[in-house]
C-alpha positions in Angstrom: 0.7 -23.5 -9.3 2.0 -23.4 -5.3 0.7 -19.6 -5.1 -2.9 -20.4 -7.3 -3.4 -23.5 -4.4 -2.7 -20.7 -1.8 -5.5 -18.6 -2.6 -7.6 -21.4 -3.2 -7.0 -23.0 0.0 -5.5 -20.5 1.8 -3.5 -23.2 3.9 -0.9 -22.6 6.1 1.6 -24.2 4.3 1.6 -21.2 1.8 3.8 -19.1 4.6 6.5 -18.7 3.0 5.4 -17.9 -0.8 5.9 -14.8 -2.0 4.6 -13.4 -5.7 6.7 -10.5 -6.9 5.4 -10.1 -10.5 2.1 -7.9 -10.1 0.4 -9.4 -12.8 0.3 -12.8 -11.6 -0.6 -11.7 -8.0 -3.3 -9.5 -9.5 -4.3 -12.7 -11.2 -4.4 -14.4 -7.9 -6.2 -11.6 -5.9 -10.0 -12.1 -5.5 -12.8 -9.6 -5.8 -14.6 -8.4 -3.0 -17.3 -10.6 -3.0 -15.3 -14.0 -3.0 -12.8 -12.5 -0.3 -14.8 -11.3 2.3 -17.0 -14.7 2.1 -13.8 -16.3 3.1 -13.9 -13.9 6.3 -16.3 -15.8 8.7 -18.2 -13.5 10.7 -15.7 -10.8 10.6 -17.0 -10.7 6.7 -20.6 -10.4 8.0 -19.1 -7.4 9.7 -17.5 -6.2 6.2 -20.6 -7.0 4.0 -22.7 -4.5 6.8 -20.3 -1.9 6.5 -20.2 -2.3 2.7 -23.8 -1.9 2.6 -24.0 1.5 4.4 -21.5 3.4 1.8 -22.9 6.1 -0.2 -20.6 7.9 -2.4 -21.3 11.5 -3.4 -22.5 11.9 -7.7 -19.8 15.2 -7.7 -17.0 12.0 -6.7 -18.3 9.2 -8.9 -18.8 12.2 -11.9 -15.3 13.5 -11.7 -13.4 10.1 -11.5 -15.5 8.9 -14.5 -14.1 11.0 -16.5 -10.7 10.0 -16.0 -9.3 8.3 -19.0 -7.6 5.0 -19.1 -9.1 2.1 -17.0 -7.2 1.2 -13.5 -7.1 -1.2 -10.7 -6.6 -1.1 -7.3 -4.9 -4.1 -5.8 -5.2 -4.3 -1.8 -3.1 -6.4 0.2 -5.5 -7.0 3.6 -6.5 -8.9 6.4 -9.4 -9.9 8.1 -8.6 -9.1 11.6 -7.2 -5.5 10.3 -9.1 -2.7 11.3 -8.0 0.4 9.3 -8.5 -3.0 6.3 -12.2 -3.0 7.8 -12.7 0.6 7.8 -11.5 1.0 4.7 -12.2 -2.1 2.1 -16.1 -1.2 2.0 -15.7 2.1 0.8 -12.7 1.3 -2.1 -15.5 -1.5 -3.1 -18.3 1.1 -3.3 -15.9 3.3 -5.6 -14.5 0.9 -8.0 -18.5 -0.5 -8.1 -19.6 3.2 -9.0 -16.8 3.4 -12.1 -17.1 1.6 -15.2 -12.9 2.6 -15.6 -11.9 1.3 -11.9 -11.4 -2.3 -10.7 -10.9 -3.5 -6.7 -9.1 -6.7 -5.9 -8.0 -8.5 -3.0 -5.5 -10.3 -1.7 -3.8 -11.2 2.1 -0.5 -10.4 3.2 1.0 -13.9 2.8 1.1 -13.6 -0.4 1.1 -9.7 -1.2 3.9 -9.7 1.5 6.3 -8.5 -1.5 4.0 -5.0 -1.8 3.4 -4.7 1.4 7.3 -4.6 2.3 8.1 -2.1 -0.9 5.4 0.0 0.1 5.4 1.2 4.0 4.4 3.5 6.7 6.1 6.8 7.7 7.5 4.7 10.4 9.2 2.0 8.2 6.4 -0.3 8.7 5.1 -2.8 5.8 1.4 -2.6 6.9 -3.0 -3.5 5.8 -4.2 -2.2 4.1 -1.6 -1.4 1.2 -3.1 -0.4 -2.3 -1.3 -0.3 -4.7 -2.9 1.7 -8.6 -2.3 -0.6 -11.8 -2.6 1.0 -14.9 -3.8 -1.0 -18.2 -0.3 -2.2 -18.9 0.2 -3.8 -15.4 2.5 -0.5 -14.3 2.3 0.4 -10.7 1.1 3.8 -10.8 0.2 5.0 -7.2 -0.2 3.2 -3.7 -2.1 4.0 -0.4 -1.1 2.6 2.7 -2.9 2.2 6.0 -5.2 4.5 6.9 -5.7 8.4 5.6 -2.4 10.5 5.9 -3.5 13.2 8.5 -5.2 10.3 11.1 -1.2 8.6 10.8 0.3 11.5 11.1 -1.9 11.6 14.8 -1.3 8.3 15.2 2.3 8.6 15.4 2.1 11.9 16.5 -0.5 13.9 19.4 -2.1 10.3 19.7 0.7 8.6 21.3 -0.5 10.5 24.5 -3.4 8.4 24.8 -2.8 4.6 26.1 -3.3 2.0 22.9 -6.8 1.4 23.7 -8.3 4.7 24.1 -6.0 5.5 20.7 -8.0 2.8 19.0 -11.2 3.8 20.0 -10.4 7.9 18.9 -9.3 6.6 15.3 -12.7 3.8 15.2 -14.7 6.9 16.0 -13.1 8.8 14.2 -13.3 6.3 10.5 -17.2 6.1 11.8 -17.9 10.1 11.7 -15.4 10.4 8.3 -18.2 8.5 6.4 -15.0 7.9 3.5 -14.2 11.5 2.8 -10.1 11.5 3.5 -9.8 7.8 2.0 -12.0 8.5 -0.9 -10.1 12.6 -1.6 -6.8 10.6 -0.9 -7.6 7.8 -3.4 -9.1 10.5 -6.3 -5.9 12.7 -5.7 -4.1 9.3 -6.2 -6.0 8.0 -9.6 -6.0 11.5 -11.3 -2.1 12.0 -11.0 -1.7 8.6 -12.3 -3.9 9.3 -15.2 -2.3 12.7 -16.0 1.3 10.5 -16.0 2.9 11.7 -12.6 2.3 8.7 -10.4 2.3 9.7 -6.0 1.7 7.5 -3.3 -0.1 9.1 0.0 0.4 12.5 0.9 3.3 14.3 2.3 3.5 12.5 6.2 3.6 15.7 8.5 3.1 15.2 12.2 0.4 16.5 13.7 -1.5 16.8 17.8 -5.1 15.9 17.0 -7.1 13.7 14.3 -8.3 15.8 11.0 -11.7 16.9 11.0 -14.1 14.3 9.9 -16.4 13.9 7.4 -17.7 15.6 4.1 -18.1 19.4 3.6 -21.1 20.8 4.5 -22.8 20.9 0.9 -23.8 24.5 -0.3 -27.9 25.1 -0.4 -28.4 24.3 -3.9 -25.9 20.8 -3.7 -26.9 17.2 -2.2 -23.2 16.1 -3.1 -22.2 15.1 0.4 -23.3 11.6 1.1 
């Protein structure tokens, strides 16, 4: 009852509760609708963001034909950028796929995922998503932001001083238009559905950011969004 009052109210009081059974903190996560109206402005700023994703048919065809129905369950925050960057486009997916559910919940009370599942660094970080299959199994996680822009970010990026770091990886989310999340997050669903659950991809270090955005379609394909 403590936990259903904390995502109700989110008060501050609810600190220090932590749900560790999956189910019930799915049950307690809110769709994307209901959570970002509980973000202010920054959820104006989310709702803008959401509106702008286009997803590619060849993506949406080849996910629904996975079989089995799944659900990704984010822990995420407001004030979390990589969370802003990369919310609106998990939306967009599990809105295109009649087998694929998106929840939400913060890290108050996903605190429990977000410390099992962490960054290369040792880090428990937003946004972590984690893949539920029908049975309530964990099946798959993500965490934080697309595996070659960390492994710059820990890597060639720590050159730069923090704020011209953050402004490479904003511009660098802006130009990606969802291509490494979304490959990342298919890669993630299809080894779940063919039984051999991974999280993100091998970390390996790396001097610049990946290049960004979709492949250049071929002449006779509008796939690229």
């Amino acid at each position: 009852m403590a936990l259903a009052l904390c995502t109700v109210l989110g008060v501050s009081a609810c600190d220090g509760l932590v749900e560790t059974d999956t189910e019930v903190l799915w049950s307690l996560a809110l769709p994307w609708g209901e959570a970002v109206a509980r973000y202010g402005e920054s959820g104006e700023e989310w709702a803008a963001a959401r509106a702008e994703v286009v997803l590619p048919d060849a993506l949406v065809g080849e996910l629904e034909s996975l079989p089995g129905r799944w659900r990704m369950l984010v822990v995420s925050e407001a004030w979390c950028a990589d969370s802003r960057e990369a919310l609106p486009w998990l939306d967009g997916l599990a809105s295109a796929l009649p087998n694929l559910e998106l929840r939400i919940v913060d890290s108050r009370v996903g605190r429990h995922l977000k410390e099992r599942y962490r960054t290369p660094d040792d880090r428990g970080a937003t946004p972590t998503l984690v893949v539920l299959a029908e049975d309530g199994s964990e099946v798959g996680c993500w965490v934080e932001r697309p595996a070659g822009v960390q492994a710059w970010w820990l890597g060639g990026g720590r050159e730069l001083d923090r704020s011209e770091r953050l402004a490479a990886k904003a511009e660098w989310w802006k130009r990606d238009r969802g291509y490494h999340l979304l490959d990342e997050i298919a890669g993630i669903l299809q080894a779940a559905a063919a039984g051999t659950p991974i999280c993100a991809p091998p970390y390996e270090a790396r001097e610049a950011l990946p290049e960004p955005g979709w492949p250049l379609p071929s002449s006779d394909s509008g796939d690229a969004p």
